[in-house]
C-alpha positions in Angstrom: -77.6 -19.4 -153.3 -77.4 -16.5 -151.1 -74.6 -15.7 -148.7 -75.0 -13.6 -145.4 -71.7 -10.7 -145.5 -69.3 -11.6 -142.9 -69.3 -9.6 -140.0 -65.8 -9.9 -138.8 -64.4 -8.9 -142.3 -67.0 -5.3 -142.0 -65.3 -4.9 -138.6 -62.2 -5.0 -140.0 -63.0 -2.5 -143.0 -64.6 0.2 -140.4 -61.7 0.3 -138.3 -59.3 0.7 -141.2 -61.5 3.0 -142.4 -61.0 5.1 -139.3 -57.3 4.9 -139.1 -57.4 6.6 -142.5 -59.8 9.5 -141.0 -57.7 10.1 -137.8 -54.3 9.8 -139.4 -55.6 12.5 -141.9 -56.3 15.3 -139.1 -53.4 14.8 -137.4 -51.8 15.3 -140.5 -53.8 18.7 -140.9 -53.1 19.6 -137.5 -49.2 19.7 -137.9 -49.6 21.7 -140.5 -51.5 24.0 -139.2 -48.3 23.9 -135.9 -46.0 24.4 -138.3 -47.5 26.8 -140.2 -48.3 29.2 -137.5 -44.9 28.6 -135.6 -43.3 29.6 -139.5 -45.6 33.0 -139.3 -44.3 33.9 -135.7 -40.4 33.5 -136.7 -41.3 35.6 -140.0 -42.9 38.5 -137.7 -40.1 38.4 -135.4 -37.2 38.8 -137.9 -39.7 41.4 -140.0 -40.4 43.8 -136.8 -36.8 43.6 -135.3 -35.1 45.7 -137.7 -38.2 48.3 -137.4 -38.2 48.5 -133.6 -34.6 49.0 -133.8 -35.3 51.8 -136.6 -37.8 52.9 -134.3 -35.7 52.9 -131.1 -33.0 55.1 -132.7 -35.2 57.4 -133.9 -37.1 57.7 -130.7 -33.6 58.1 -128.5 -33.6 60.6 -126.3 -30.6 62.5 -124.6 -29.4 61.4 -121.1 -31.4 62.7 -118.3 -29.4 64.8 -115.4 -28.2 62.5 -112.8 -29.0 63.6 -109.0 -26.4 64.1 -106.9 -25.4 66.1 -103.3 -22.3 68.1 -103.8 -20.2 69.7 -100.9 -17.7 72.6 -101.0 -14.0 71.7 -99.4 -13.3 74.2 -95.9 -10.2 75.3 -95.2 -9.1 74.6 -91.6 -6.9 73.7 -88.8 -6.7 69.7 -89.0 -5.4 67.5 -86.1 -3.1 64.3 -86.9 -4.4 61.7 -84.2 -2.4 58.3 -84.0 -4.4 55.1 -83.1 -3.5 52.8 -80.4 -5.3 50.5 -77.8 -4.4 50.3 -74.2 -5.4 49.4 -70.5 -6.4 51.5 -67.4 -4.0 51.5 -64.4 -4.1 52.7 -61.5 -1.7 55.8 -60.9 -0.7 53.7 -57.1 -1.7 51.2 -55.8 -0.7 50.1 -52.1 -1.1 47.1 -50.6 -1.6 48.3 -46.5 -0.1 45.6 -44.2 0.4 45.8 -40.4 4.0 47.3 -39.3 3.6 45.0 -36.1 2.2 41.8 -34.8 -1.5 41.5 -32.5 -4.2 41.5 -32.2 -6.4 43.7 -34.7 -9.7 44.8 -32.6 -10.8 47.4 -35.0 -11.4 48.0 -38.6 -12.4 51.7 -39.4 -13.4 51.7 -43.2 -15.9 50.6 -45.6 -15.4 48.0 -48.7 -15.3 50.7 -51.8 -15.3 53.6 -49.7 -12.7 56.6 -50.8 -10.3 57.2 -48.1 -7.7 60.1 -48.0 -4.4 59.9 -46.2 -3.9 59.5 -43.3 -7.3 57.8 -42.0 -7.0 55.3 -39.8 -8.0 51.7 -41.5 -7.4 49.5 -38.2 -6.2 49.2 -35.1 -4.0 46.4 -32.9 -4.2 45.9 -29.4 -1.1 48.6 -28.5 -1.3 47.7 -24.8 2.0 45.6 -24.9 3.8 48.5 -27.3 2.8 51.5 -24.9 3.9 49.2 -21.5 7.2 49.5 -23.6 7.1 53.2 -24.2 6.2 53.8 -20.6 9.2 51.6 -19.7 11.7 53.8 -21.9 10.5 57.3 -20.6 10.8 55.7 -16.8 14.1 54.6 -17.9 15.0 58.3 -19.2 13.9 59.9 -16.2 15.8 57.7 -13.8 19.3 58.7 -16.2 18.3 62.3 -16.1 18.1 62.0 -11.9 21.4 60.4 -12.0 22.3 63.0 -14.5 21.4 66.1 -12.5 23.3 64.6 -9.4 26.8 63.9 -11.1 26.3 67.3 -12.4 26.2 69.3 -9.0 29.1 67.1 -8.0 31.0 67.9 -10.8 30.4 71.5 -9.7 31.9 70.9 -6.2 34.9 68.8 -7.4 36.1 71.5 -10.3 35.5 74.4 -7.1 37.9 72.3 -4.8 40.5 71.7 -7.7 40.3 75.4 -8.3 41.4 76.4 -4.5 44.0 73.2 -4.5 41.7 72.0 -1.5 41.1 69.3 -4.0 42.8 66.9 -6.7 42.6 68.0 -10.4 41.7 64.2 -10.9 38.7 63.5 -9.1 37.4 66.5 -11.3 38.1 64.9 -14.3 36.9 61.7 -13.6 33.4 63.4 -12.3 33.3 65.4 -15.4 33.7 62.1 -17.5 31.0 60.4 -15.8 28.8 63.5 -16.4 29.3 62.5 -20.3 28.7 59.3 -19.8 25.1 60.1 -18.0 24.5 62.5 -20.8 25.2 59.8 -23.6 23.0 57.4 -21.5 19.9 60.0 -21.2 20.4 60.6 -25.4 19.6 56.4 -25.9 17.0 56.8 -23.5 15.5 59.2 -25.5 15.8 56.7 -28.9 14.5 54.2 -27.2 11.7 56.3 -26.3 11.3 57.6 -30.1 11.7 53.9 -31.1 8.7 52.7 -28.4 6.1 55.6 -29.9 6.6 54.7 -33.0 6.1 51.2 -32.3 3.2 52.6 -30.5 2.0 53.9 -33.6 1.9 51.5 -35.8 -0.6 49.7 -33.6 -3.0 52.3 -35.8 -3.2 51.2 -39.6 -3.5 54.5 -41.7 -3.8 55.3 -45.5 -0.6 55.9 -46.6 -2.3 57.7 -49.8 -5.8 59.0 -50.8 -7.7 56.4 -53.1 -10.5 53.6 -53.2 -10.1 51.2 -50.4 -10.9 47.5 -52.3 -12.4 44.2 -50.2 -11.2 43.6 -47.0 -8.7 40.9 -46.3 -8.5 40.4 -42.5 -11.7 40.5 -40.3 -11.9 42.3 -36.6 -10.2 39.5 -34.1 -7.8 38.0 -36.2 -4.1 38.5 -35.1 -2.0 40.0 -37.5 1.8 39.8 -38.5 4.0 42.1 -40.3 5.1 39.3 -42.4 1.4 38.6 -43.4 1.5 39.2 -47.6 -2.6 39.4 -47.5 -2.3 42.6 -45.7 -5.6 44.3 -44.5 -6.9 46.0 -48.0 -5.8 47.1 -51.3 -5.8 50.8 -51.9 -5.6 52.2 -55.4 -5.5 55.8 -56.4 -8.3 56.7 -59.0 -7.5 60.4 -59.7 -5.8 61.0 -61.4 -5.4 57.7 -63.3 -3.0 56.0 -65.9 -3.5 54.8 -69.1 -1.1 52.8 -70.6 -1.2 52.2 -74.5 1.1 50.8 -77.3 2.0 52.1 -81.0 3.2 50.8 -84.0 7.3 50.7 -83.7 6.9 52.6 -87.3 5.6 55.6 -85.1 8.6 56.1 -82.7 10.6 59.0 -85.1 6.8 60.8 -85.3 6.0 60.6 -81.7 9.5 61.3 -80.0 10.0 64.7 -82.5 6.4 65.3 -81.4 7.1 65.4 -77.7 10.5 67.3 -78.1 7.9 70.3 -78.9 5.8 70.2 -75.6 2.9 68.3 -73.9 1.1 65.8 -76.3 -3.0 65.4 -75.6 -4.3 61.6 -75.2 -7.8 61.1 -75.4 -9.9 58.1 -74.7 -12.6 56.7 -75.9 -16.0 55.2 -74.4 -17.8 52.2 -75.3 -19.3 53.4 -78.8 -15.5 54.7 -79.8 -16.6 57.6 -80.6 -17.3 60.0 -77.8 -14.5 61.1 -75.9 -14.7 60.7 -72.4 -11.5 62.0 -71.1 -8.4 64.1 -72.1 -4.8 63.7 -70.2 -1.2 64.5 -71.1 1.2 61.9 -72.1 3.5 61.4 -69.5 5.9 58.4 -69.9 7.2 56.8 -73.2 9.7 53.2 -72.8 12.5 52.9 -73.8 12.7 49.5 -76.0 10.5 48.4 -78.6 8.6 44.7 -77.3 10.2 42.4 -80.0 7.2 39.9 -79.7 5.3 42.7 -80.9 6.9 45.0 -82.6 5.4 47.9 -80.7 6.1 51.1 -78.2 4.4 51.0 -75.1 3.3 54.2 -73.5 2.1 55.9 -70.4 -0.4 59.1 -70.2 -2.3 60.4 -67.2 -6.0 61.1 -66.6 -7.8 63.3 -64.3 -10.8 61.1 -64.2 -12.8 63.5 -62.3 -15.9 61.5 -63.3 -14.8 58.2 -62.3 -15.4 56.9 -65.9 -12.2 55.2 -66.1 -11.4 51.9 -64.3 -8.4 49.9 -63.7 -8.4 46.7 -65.9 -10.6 48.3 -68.6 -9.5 48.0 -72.2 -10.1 51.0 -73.7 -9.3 52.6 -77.5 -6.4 56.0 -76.9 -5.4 58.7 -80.1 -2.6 60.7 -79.4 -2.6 64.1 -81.0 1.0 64.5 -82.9 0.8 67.9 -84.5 -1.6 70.1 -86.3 -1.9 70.3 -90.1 -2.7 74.0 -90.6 -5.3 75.2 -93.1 -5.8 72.2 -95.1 -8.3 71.6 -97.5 -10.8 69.3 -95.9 -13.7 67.6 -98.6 -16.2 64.8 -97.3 -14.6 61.3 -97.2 -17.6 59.8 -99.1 -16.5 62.6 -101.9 -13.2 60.3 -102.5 -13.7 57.5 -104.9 -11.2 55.0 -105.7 -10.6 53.8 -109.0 -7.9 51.6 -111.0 -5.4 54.3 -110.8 -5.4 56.1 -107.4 -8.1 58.1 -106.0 -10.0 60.5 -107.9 -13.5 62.7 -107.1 -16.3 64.2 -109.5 -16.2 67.9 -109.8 -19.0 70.0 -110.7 -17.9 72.2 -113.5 -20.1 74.5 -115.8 -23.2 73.3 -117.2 -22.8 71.3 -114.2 -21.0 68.9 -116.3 -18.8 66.7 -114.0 -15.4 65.4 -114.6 -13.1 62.9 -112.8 -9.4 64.5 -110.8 -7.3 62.5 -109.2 -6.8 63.6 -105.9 -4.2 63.1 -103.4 -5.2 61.8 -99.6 -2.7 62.8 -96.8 -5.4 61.6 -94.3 -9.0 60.4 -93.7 -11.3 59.1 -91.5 -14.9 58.4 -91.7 -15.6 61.6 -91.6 -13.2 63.6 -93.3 -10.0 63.6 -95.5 -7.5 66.0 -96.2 -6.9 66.7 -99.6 -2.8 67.6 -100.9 -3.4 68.0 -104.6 -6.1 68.3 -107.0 -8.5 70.5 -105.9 -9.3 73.9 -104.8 -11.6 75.8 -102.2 -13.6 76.5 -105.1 -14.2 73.2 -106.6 -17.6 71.6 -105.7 -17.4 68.3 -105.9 -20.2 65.0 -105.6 -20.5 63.3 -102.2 -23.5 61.3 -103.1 -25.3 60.1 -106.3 -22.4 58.0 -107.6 -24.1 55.2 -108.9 -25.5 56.6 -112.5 -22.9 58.7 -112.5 -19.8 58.7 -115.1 -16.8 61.3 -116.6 -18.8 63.7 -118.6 -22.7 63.8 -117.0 -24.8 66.8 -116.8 -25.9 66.2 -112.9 -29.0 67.8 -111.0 -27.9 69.1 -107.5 -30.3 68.7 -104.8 -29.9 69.6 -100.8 -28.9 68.3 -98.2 -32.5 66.9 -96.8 -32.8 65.1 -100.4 -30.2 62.5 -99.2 -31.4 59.1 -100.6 -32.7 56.7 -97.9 -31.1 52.9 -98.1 -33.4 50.8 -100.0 -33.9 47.3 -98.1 -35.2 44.8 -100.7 -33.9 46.5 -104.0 -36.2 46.5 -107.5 -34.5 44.0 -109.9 -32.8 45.9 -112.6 -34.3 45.7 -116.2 -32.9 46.8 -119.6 -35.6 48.7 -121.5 -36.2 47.9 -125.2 -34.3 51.3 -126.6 -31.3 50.6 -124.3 -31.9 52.6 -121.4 -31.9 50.7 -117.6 -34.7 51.0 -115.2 -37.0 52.9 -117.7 -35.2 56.2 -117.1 -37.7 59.0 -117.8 -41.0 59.3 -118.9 -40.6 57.9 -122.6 -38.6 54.2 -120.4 -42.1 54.7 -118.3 -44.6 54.4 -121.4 -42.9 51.8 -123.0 -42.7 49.5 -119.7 -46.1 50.1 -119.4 -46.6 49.5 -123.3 -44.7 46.3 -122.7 -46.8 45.3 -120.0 -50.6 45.7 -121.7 -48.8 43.6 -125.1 -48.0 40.9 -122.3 -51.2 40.8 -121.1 -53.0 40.5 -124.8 -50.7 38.0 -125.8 -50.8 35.5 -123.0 -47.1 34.0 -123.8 -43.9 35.5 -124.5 -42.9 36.5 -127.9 -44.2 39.7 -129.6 -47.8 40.9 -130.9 -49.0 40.2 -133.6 -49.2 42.2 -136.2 -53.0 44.5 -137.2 -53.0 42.1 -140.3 -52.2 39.0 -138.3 -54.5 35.9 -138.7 -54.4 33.5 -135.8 -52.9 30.2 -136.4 -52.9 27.0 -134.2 -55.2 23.9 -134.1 -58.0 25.3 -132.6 -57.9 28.8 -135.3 -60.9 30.0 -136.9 -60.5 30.5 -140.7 -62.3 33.5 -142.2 
């Protein structure tokens, strides 16, 4: 009897049958991964100890480092203490009225620069000159009475003379004669007192300055006790500056100004361009404890009007005068672990590091005590390559690096070098580069006799 082959159990041998197939090539392919992965890490650890062979023998010498060097001068040098301080005015006078009325005029302009003596305002003066009047009326009336007693007295000391008559009556005429004259004297003060009475019915400057906002307007009446008063005056030239100092500065300053007349100069709004120069004039005499420093006092001519009262300005005071000091660039003065130092140029412009000593700097300059001479040139610019021992490359002055606003990442070159110094770090960057781009991933090339390797390799 014949029997049809069941088709469930042929299913069953087929897909078996291709488990075995598929299980075999992904057992080939992870051989072949491995393999090729074993290759690579052989290559590597085979061409490391040649590039490094290579490397050596391909070294070459340090390159000159540029730089900007500088000479130190030999000059006068002025020692300049810091302080900050406000502007004042020299005087300032508030102008009130001397006497009570009625003010009907106002003779000057908000802001306008009076001198002294102008007339600011006037008060209605007819009640002070009825009063003067009334004083030199009352004079003239003593000096009538005066004048009469006077020719009497005459008479009376003519009959005492000839005994026609009494010795007394004389006397007592030539006493009332005083009398008149002492009377026609306090006529006269009152009369001095009613003018000037008079004149203070005119408000005048009692100094040459700025006049500030007026305080009383034309109609008001006015009183002597009024604090308002009619204006503000303040005197703008010359002008004060007033400025404090360190209490550590008080020996320096006061031996200073034993010598003569110290200089003050002042600052405008960049702090760096002087704007005036006056003398110090005043210096207190306590230290403020809160703190700890000297207030001082120095004038301004201000002839420009550039100072102001109320402004906040920056002051140096000129203490002495260091004479012929050696004087280097500030950038030239590096600091290091030890002090500061600077790179001179030596022969085969070779540099090497001194340690220098700094009696003062600024952003400019800095005066040098020890360790060089005029005849030193040392580096002011180029510092960043640069080390004890370089050969350096001087360039000039217009060759000054410009800043670099988005800086190149730094790199290490194969051979040791950073940033592909010289030619020979150019070719192999660019060497680098073109193996990159052959390769497709990182590691290195492989080798002439290489065979590819992977999965998807073709087997010769």
């Amino acid at each position: 009897m014949l029997f049809k082959p069941d088709m469930k159990d042929n299913a069953k041998a087929g897909t078996a049958k291709k488990s075995r197939g598929r299980g075999f090539v992904m057992t080939l392919i992870t051989l072949a991964i491995l393999g090729g992965l074993g290759y690579l890490g052989w290559t590597v650890m085979h061409q490391q100890p040649q590039q490094a062979g290579n490397g050596r023998n391909q070294q070459r010498p340090d390159l000159p480092v540029p730089v900007l060097a500088a000479t130190p001068k030999v000059q006068d040098v002025p020692v300049y203490l810091d302080g900050v301080g406000a502007i004042r005015a020299l005087n300032t006078v508030t102008v009130r009225s001397q006497v009570d009325g009625k003010l009907i005029a106002v003779k000057f302009t908000e802001g306008q620069d009076v001198k002294k003596g102008d007339v600011l305002g006037e008060i209605d003066p007819a009640l002070y000159q009825a009063t003067y009047d009334q004083a030199v009326a009352k004079k003239a009336q003593d000096e009538a009475q005066l004048a009469n007693q006077r020719i009497d007295l005459t008479r009376y000391e003519q009959l005492a003379a000839s005994n026609a008559g009494s010795k007394q009556q004389a006397d007592t005429q030539r006493a009332a004669v005083a009398q008149t004259e002492a009377l026609v004297k306090a006529d006269q003060a009152s009369i001095d007192n009613a003018a000037a009475t008079l004149s203070y019915t005119k408000i005048v400057a009692p100094l040459s300055g700025r006049a500030g906002l007026r305080q009383v307007d034309q109609g008001n009446i006015i009183h002597a006790a009024d604090t308002t008063g009619l204006v503000v005056i303040t005197q703008l030239q010359p002008i004060a500056v007033w400025f404090s100092l360190p209490q550590q500065q008080i020996m320096r300053v006061n031996a200073a100004a034993a010598k003569g007349v110290l200089a003050v100069d002042v600052f405008g709004n960049d702090g760096v361009t002087v704007i005036d120069t006056g003398k110090l004039t005043g210096i207190d005499n306590q230290v403020d404890q809160t703190t700890g420093t000297l207030k001082l006092k120095a004038e301004f001519p201000n002839a420009n009007y550039q100072l102001w009262p109320g402004q906040f300005v920056n002051v140096r005071l000129k203490v002495e005068t260091l004479s012929q000091a050696l004087v280097v660039p500030t950038s030239a003065v590096q600091r290091g672990p030890i002090g500061t130092f600077s790179y001179v140029i030596g022969e085969g412009d070779i540099v090497s590091a001194k340690p220098v000593t700094v009696t003062q700097q600024n952003e400019h300059d800095a005066v040098i005590a020890s360790g060089l001479t005029a005849n030193d040139k040392v580096v002011t610019t180029g510092f960043a390559n640069l080390s004890d021992g370089s050969k350096v490359i001087i360039g000039r002055d217009e060759q000054t690096p410009s800043a670099d606003l988005a800086p190149r990442k730094r790199t290490r070159a194969p051979d040791g070098q950073k940033d592909g110094q010289g030619k020979d770090g150019e070719h192999r960057a660019k060497r680098s580069s073109s193996e990159g781009d052959q390769k497709g991933q990182t590691g290195p090339a492989p080798g002439p006799g290489a065979q590819p390797s992977g999965p998807g390799a073709k087997q010769p």
